[in-house]
C-alpha positions as CSV (number, residue, x, y, z in Angstrom):
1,X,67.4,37.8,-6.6
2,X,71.1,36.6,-6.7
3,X,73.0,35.3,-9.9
4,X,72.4,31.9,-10.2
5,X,76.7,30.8,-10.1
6,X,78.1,28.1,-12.0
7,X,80.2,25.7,-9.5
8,X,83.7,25.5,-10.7
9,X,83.5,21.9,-10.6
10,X,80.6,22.2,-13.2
11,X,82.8,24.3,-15.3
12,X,85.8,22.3,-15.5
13,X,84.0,19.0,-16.3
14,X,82.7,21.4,-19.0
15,X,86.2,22.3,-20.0
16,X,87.9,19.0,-20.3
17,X,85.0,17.8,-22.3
18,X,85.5,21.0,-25.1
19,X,89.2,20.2,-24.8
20,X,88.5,16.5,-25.6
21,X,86.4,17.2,-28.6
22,X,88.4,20.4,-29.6
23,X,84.9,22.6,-29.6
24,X,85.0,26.6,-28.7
25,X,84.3,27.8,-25.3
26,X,81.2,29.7,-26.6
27,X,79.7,26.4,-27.0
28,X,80.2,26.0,-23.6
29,X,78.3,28.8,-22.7
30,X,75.5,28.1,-24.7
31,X,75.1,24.4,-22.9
32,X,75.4,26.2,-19.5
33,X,72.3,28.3,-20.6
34,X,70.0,25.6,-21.4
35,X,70.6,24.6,-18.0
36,X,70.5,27.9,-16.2
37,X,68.8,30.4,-18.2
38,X,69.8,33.4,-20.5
39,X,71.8,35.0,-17.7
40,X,74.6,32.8,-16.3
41,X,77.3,33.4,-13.9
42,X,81.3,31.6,-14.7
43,X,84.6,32.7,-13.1
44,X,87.4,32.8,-15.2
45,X,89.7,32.4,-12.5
46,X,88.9,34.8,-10.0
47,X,87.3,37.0,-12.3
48,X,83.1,36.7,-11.7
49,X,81.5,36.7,-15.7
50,X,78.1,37.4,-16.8
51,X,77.1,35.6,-19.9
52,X,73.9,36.9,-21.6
53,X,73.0,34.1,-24.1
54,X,70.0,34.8,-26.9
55,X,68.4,37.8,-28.8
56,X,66.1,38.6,-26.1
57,X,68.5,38.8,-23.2
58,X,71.1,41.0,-25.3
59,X,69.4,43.4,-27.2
60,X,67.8,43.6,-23.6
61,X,71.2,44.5,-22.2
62,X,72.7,46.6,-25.6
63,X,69.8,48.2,-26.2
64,X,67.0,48.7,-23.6
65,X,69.2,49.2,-21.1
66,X,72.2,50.7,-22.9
67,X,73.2,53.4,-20.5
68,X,73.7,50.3,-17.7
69,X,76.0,48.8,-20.4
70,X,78.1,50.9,-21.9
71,X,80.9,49.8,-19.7
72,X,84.3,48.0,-21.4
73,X,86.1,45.8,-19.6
74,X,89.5,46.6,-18.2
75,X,90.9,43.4,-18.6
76,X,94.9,42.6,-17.9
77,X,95.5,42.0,-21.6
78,X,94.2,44.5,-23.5
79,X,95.3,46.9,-20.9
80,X,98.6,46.2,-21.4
81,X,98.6,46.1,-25.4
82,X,96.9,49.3,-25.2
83,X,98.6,51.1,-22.1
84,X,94.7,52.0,-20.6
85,X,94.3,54.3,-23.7
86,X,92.5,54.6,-27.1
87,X,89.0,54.6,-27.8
88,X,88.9,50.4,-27.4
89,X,89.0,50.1,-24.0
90,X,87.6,53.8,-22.4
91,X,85.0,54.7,-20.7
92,X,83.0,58.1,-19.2
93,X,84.1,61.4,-20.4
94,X,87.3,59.4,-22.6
95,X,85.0,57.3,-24.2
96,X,82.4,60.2,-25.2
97,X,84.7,62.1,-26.5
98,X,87.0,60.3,-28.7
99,X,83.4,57.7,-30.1
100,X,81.8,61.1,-30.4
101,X,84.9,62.5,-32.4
102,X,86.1,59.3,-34.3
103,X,82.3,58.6,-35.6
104,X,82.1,61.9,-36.9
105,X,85.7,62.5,-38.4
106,X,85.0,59.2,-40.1
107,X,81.8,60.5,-41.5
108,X,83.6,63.3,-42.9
109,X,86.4,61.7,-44.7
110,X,84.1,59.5,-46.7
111,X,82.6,56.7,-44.4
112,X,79.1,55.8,-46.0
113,X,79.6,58.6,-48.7
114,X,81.0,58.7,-52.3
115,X,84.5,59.3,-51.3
116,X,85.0,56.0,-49.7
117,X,83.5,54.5,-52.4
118,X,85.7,55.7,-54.7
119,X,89.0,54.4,-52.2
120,X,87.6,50.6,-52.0
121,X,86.6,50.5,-56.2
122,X,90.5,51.7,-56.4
123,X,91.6,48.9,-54.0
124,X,89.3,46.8,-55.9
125,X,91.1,47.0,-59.2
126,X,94.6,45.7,-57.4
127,X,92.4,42.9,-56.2
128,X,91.6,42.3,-60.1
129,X,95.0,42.4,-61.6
130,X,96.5,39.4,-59.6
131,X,95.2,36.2,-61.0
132,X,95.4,33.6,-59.5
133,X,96.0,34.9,-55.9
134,X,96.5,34.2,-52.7
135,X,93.4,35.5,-51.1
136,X,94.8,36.0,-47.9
137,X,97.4,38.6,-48.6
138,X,95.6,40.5,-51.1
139,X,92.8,41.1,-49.1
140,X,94.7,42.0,-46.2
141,X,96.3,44.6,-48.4
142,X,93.6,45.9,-49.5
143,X,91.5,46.4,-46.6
144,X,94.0,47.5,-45.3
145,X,94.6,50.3,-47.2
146,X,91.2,51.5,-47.0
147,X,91.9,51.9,-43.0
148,X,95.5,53.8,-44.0
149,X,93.8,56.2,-46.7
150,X,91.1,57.4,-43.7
151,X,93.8,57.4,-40.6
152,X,97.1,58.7,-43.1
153,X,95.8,59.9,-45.9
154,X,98.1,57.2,-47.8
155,X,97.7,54.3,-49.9
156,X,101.0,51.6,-50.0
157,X,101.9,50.0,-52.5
158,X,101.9,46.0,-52.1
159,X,105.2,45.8,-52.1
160,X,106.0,48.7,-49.7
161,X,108.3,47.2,-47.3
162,X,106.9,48.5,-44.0
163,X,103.0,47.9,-45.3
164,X,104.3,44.2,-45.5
165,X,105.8,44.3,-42.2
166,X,102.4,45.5,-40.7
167,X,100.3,43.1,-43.2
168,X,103.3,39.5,-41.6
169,X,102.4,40.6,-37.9
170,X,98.5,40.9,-38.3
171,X,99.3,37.3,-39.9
172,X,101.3,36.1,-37.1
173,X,99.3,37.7,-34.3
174,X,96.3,35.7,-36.2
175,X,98.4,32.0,-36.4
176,X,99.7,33.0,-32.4
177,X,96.1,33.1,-31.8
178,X,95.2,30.2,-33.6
179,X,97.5,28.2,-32.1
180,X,97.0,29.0,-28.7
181,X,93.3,28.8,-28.8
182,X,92.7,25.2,-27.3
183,X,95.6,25.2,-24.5
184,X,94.4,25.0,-20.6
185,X,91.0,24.6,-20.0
186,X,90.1,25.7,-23.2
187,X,91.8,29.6,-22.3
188,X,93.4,31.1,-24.8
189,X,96.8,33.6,-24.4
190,X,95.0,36.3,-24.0
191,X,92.1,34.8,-21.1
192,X,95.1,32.9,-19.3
193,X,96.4,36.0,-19.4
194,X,93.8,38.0,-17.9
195,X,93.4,35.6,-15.1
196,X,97.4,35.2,-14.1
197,X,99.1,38.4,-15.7
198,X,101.8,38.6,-13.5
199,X,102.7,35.1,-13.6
200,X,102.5,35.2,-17.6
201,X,104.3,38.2,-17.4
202,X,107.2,35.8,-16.0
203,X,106.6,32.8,-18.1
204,X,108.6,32.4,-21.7
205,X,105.4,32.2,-24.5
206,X,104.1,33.8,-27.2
207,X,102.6,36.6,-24.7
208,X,106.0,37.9,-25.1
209,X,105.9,37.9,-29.2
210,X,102.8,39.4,-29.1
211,X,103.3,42.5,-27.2
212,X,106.8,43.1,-28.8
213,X,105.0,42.7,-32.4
214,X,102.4,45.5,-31.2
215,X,105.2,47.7,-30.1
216,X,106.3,47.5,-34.1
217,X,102.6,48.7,-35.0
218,X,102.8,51.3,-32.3
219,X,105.8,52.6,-33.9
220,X,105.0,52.4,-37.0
221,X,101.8,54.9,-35.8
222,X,104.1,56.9,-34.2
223,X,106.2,57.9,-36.9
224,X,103.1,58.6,-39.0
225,X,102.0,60.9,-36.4
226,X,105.6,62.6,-36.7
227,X,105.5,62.9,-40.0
228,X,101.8,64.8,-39.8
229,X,102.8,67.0,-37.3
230,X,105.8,68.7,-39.8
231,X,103.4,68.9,-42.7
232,X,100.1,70.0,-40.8
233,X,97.8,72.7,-42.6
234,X,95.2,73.5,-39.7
235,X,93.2,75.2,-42.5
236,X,93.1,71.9,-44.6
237,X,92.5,68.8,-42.5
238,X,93.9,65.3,-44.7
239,X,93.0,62.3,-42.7
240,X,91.9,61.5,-39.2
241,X,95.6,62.5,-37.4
242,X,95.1,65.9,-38.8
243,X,91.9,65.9,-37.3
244,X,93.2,65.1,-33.7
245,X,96.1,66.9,-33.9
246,X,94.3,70.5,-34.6
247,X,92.1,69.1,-31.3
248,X,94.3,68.6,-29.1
249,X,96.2,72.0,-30.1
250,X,92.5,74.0,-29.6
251,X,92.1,71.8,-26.5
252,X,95.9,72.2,-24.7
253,X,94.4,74.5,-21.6
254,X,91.5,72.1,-21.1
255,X,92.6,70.0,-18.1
256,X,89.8,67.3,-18.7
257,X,90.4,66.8,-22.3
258,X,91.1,63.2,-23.3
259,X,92.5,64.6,-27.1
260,X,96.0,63.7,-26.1
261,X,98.7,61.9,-27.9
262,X,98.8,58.8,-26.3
263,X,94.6,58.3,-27.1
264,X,95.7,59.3,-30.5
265,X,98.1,56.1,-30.8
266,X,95.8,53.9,-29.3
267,X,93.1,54.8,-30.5
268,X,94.5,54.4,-34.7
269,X,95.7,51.2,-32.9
270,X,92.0,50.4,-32.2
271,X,90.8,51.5,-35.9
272,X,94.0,49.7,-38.1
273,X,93.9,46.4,-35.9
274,X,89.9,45.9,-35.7
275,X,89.5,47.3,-39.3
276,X,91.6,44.9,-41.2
277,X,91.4,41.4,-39.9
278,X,87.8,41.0,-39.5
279,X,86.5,42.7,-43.2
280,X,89.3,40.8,-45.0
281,X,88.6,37.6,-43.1
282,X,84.7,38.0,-44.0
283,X,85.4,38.8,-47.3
284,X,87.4,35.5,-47.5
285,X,84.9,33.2,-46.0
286,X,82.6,34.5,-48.5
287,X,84.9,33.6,-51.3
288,X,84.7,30.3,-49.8
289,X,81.1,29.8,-49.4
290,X,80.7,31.0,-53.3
291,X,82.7,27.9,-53.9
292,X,81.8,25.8,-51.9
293,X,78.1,26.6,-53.8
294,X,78.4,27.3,-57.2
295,X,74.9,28.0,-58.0
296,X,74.7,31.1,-55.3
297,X,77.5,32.0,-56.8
298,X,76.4,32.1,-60.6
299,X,72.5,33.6,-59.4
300,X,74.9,36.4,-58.0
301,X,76.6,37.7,-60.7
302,X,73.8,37.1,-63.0
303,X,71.9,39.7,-60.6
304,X,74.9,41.7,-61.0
305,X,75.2,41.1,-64.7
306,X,71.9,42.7,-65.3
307,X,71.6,45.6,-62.8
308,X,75.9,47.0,-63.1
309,X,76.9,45.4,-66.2
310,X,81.1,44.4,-65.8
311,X,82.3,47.5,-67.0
312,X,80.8,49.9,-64.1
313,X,82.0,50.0,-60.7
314,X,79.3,49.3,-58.2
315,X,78.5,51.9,-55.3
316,X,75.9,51.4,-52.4
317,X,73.1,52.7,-54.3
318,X,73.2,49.7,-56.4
319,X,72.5,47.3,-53.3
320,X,68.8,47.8,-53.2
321,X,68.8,46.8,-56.8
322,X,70.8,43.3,-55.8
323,X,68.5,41.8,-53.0
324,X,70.0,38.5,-53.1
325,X,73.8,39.3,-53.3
326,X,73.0,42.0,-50.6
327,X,70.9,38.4,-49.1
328,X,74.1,36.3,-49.7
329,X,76.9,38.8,-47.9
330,X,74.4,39.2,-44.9
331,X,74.2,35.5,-44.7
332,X,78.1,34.9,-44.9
333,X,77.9,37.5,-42.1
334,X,75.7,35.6,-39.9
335,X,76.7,32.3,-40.6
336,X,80.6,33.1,-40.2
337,X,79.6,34.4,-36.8
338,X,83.3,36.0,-36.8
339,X,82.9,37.6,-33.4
340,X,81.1,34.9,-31.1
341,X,81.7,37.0,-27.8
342,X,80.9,40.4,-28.3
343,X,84.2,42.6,-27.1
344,X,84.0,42.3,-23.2
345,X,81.5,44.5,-21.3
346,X,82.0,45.6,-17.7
347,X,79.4,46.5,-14.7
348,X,80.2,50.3,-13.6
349,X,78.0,49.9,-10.8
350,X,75.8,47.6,-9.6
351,X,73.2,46.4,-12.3
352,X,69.4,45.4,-12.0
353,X,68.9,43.3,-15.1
354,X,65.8,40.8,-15.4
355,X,65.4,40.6,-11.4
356,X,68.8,40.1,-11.0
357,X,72.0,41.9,-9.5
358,X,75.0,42.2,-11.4
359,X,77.6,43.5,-9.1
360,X,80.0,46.3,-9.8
361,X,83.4,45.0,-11.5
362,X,81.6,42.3,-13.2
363,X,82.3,41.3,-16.5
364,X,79.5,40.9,-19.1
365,X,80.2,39.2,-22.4
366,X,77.1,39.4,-24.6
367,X,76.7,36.0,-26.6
368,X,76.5,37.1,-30.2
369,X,76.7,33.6,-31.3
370,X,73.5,33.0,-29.2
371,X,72.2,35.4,-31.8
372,X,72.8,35.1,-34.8
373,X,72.1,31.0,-34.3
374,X,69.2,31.0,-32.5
375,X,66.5,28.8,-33.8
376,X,63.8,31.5,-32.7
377,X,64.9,34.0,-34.8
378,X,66.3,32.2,-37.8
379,X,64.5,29.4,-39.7
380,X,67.5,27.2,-40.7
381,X,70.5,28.9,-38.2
382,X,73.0,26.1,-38.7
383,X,72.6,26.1,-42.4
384,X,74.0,28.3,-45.1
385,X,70.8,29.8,-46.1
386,X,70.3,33.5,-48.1
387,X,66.8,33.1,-47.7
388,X,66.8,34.0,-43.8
389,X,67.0,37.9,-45.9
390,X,64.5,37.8,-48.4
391,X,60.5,37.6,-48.3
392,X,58.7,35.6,-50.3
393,X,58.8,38.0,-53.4
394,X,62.6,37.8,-53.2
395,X,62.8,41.5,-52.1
396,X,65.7,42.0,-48.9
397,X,64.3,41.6,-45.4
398,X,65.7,42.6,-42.4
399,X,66.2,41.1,-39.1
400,X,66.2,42.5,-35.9
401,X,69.0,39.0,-34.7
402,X,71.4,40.3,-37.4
403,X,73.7,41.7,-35.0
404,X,77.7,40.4,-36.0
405,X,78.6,44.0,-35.2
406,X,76.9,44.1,-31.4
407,X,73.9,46.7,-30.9
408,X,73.5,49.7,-28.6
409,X,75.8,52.3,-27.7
410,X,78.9,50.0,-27.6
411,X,78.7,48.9,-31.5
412,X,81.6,48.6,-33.8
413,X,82.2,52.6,-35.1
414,X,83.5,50.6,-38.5
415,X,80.0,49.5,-39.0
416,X,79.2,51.9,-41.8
417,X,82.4,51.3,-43.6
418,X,82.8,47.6,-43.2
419,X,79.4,47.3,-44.8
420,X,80.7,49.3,-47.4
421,X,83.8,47.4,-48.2
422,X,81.9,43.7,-48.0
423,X,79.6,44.9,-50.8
424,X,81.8,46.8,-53.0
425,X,84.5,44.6,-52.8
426,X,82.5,41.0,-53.1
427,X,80.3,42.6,-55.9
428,X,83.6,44.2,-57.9
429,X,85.2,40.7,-57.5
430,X,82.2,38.8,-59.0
431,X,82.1,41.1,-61.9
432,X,85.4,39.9,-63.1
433,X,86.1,36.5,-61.8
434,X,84.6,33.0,-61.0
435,X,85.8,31.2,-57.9
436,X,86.7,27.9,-57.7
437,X,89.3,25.5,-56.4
438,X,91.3,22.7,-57.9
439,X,89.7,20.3,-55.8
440,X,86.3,21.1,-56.1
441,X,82.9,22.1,-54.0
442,X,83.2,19.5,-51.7
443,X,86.7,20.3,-50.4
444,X,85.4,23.4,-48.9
445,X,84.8,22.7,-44.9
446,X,82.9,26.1,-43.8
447,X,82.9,25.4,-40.4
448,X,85.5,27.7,-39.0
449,X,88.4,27.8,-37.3
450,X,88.2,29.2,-33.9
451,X,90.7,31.6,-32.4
452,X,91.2,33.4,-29.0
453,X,88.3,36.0,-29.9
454,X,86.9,34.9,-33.6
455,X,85.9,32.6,-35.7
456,X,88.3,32.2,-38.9
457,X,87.7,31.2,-42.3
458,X,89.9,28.1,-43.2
459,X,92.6,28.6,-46.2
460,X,92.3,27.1,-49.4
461,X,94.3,27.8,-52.9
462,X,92.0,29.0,-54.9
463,X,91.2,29.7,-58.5
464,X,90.1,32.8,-60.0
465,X,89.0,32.3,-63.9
466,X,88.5,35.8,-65.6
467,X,85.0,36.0,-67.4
């Protein structure tokens, strides 16, 4: 059976009418599927697309048929951010190897165990000596520094100068973003880039700001990797550069070894840019949703109150004690919906999926926002609602739609440890402070902001009133 295409007159009558009413192109998507199914065909530009819209039709894909799937994208833009290298963008043998060795070096320098618990309740405490704050900045920071104590072995200090320099161009990289997001047909920098890289390569834009600000983080890594290689100890392994380092040293006569330097820059790349933004943005819609509902907010910390007191810092054990603030951060999860499009997906070969062929070189972007609002799976999805995770005893539930991080072989690696800082972070913050803002509940619009690739918490000046 062919794909059922999308004729690019449909899609541009599409387009202008998202552009008129300023809505995200996912939305898009998810019209085109009530039309044509869970499985629809668009061209962005010349480039055929596969959109798999729903729960069934992606955990399908992710999961059932994972092996068929694991393909990434090589798409213009992120190839040339990341030279064709790092862990982000590979596939075969590369991308074995380094998710096989990145997933386990993690595991080993404290990722779901007590050690990184101990880094994000020290982070925690910076959080709690600012009052007020900015939430933006501080959480940046902190996060942050969770991701430089694993990949450097180093903690900066908020007013390091070169830890701010990294901190202003994640900021600008997000406003560039922003601000672009709603430009030609709906296509944001980095999707008008994929479809005409040479002639954006020619044109003056932000394209150009972009890739020079990544050059800074690049160099930044660079000279960390330096410094690492004058001070190594093979015998006594700091942070995740030693780790590679005494790799690629044991693997130097192996000619099909993918643990080389420049997989090494691109691949802390991968973990410093994908581990800060999204946590810290998460972290700050959920400080808006707390006040934007008060009484969520107070039923938490009285939870909290009563199981952790304010004087002990919490740890993952204590989250199956604290069913609804474990309810409440898996809700902001799901309703922030931070990652609509799952990072792109790309046919290796010729795919049978649900009677259909997907042709080699196609790319497949799995529909997360399909999931996590789709009104099979959740009772209230376009509502703010805790109660999607607990039973009717108030114990935590799981659902099988609760995928923000995708599913199947392809999944975010910084699953474990973004869990980890949502919940010790949000739970540390609640034991200290109550949220608020000087113009009240109602001034809180939770409806994000999207992006090029995300959904984004709006900014507000908010209040933090020790208890």
């Amino acid at each position: 059976r062919p794909l059922m295409a999308i004729g690019p007159l449909h899609l541009l009558a599409c387009a202008f009418v998202l552009v008129f009413f300023n809505l995200p192109i996912h939305f898009l998507s998810c019209k085109f599927s009530e039309a044509y199914g869970p499985v629809i065909t668009v061209y962005l530009g010349w480039q055929r697309t596969v959109v798999l819209v729903g729960y069934d039709a992606v955990k399908e894909a992710m999961v059932d048929q994972a092996d068929d799937f694991t393909g990434r994208g090589q798409l213009p833009f992120v190839i040339r951010v990341t030279k064709g290298y790092g862990l982000g963008i590979s596939n075969g043998e590369r991308w074995h190897q380094l998710r096989r060795f990145t997933l386990a070096t993690l595991r080993d320098f404290g990722m779901g165990r007590k050690g990184m618990e101990e880094w994000i309740q020290e982070e925690s405490k910076h959080l709690r000596a600012h009052t007020p704050f900015d939430p933006t900045f501080l959480l940046s920071c902190t996060v942050s520094n969770v991701i430089c104590c694993l990949a450097f072995n180093q903690r900066f200090h908020y007013e390091d100068k070169h830890f701010l320099r990294l901190l202003n161009i994640i900021s600008n990289l997000e406003e560039i973003f922003l601000k672009e997001s709603c430009i030609v047909l709906c296509a944001s920098l980095p999707q008008m880039y994929n479809i005409f890289p040479w002639l954006m390569e020619h044109l003056p834009g932000h394209q150009h700001t972009v890739f020079a600000q990544i050059e800074e983080i690049r160099e930044f890594i660079k000279k960390k990797i330096q410094e690492h290689k004058e001070t190594l100890d093979p015998s006594s392994p700091r942070d995740y550069i030693d780790c590679f380092l005494i790799r690629m040293d044991q693997e130097k006569n192996n000619p099909t070894t993918e643990f080389n330097y420049d997989n090494l820059v691109c691949t802390l790349m991968n973990l410093f840019l994908a581990g800060t933004e999204t946590t810290s943005s998460t972290i700050r819609y959920a400080l808006n949703v707390l006040i934007k509902y008060p009484n969520i907010q107070e039923k938490m910390q009285h939870e909290i109150d009563v199981v952790i007191g304010k004087n002990r810092c919490p740890n993952m054990e204590d989250r199956k004690s604290l069913p609804f603030t474990d309810a409440v951060i898996h809700e902001v999860q799901r309703f922030l919906d931070i990652v609509p499009f799952s990072v792109p997906h790309h046919a290796l070969h010729d795919i049978s999926f649900r009677g259909y062929t997907i042709p080699k070189d196609t790319v497949i972007l799995p529909l997360l926002h399909s999931v996590l609002k789709g009104e099979k799976e959740w009772a209230t999805p376009w509502s703010f609602n805790p109660q999607h995770f607990l039973d009717q005893n108030g114990n935590f539930k799981k659902n099988p739609a609760f995928l923000p991080f995708s599913a199947g072989k392809r999944s975010c690696v910084g699953e474990s440890l973004a869990r980890m800082e949502l919940f010790i972070f949000l739970v540390s913050l609640l034991q200290h402070f109550t949220f608020s803002c000087t113009e009240g509940p109602d001034s809180i619009n939770l409806i994000p902001e999207y992006s090029s690739f995300a959904n984004l918490p709006r900014r507000y000046q908010i209040i933090a009133t020790p208890r």
